[in-house]
N, C-alpha and C positions, 0 to 999 in steps of 0.2 A: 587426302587419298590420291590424289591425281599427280601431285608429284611423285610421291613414293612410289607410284606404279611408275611413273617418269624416268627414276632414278634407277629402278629394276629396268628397265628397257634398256636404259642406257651399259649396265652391267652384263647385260647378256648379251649384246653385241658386242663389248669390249673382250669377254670370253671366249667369243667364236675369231674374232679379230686375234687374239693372242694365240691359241691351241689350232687353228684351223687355216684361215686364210694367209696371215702376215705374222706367224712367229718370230719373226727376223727384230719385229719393232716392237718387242714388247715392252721394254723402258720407255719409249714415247708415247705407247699408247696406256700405258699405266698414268704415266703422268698427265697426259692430256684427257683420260677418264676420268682422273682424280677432280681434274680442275674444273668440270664439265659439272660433278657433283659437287663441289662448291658454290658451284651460281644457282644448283637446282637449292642446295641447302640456303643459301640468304635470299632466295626469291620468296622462296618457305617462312620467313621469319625467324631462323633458328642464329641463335646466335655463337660465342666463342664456347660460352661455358654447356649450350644445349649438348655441343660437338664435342664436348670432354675436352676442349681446349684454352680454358679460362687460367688467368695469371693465378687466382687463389687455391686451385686446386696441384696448379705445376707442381711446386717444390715436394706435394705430398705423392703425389705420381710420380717424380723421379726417385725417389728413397722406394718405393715400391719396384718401380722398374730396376734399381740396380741390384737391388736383393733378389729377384726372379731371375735375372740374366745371371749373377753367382748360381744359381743353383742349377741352371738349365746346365752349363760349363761341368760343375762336380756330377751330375746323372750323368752326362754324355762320357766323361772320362772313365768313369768306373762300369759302366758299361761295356768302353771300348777294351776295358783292361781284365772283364770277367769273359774266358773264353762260353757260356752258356749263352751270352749275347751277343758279343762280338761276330756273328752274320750278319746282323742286320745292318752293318757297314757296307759291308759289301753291296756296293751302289755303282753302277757302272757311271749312272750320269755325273757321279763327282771322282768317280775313280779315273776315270779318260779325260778329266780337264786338265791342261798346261798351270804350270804355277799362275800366265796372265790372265790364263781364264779364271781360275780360283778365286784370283785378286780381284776381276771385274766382278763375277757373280756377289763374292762379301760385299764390296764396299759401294757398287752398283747396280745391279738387278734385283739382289734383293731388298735392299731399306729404299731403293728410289722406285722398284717396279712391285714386287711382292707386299710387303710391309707397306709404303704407303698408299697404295691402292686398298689392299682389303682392309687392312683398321679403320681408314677414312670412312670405306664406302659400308662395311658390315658393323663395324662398332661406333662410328660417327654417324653419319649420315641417315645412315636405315634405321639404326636403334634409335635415332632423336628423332625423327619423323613419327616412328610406329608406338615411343613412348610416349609423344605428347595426347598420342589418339586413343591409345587402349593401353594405356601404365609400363611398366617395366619387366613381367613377367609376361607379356606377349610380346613385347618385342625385343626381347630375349629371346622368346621362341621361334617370331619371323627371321629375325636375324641370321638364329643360329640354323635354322633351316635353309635358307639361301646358300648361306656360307658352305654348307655340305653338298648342294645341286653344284655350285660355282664349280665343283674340285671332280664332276663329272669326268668332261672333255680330257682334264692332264693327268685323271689314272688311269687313262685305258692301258697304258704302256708299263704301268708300274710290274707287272711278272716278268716282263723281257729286263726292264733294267735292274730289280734289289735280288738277290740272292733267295733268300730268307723268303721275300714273297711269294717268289717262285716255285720254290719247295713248298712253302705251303698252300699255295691254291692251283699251281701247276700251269701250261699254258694254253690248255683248252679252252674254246670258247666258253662254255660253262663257268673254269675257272677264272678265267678274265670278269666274267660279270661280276663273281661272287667277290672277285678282289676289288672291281670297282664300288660295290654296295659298303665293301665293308669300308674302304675311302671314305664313303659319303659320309656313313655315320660317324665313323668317328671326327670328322673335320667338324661334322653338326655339334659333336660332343663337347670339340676343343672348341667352339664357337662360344657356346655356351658358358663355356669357362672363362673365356675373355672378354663375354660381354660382365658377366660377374667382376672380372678384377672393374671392368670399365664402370660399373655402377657405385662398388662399393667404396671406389678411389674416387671418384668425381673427375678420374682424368685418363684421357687417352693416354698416357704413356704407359704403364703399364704394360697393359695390349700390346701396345707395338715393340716395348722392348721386351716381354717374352717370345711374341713373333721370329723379333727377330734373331735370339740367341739361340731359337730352335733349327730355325734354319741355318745361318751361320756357321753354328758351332757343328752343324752334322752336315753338312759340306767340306768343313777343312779336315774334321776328324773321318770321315770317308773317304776324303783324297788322303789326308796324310796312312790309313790305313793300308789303302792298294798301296802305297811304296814300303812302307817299312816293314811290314808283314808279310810281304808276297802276293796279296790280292789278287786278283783275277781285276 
């Protein structure tokens, strides 16, 4: 128990660190949080495979994970291509990056700061900790609860920058809350969902390669939208 509180302590300062004091560092403090809940995880006695990272379960986590990243790719396109969805593109925070930003956020901020921070620390770490103590089905539940507080601090902004958001909750303080609540739950939702692939695979990959084809894929197809379509 002392770790896992350990390892939350450490996440919530990593959170305020990110969204509050030093945004600037957020890939070194992803990674240096990450590494930080690796020492709390072998101090714990958790091993490769606790953490969904064991050699026998890889190869069946990676045929998962690539069949998940296919699909994440086909929804995102036919979404961008049905005008009834095509708002929710409309994202200033990927529609205002330079192609080198584009490129840093894909192939560096997210799989080295986003993705291996929170699968590590929400579906590694925390889930193997809270599983060994009270089974699979509460720490699924701790997990996926955490995971929705974590996403507090970076949607307070979310009505000023989506479209879509905007219009639907507006930019009154009122509306602000209601768009941050709805944030939480639904992040708690998707949490839960990816501690599931993470259980029923026996392997992180999964997790992180849905993670990461959601965000990825709605980064570029958001930027590529603002140019080809006229976006704002």
């Amino acid at each position: 128990m002392r770790m896992l509180l350990l390892a939350v302590l450490v996440l919530v300062a990593a959170n305020a660190v990110n969204n509050q004091l030093a945004p600037g560092l957020y890939v070194p403090v992803c990674v240096t949080t990450a590494a930080l809940l690796l020492l709390i995880a072998r101090r714990s006695g958790l091993t490769a495979d606790d953490l969904g990272l064991g050699r026998d379960s890889a190869r069946r986590g990676l045929r998962w994970g690539l069949l998940l990243a296919a699909a994440v790719v086909a929804v995102y396109a036919a979404g961008l291509a049905a005008p009834f969805t095509r708002e929710a593109f409309q994202d200033e925070r990927a529609a205002g990056l330079t192609a080198g930003e584009l490129v840093y956020r894909v192939l560096v901020r997210v799989p080295l700061g986003t993705v291996l921070l929170e699968e590590f620390a929400f579906r590694g770490v925390l889930w193997a900790l809270a599983e060994r103590r009270w089974g699979p089905l509460r720490a699924t539940v701790l997990s996926s609860a955490l995971f929705g507080l974590w996403h507090v601090l970076p949607s307070r902004g979310l009505t000023r920058a989506n479209t879509a958001a905007e219009a639907l909750f507006g930019t009154a303080p009122a509306g602000v809350a209601l768009a941050v609540t709805t944030a939480v739950v639904g992040t708690a939702l998707a949490g839960a969902v990816l501690c599931e692939l993470r259980r029923r695979s026996g392997s992180l990959i999964p997790p992180i390669a849905l993670h990461y084809a959601l965000n990825s894929t709605g980064y570029v197809l958001a930027w590529s939208a603002g140019r080809w379509r006229g976006f704002p």
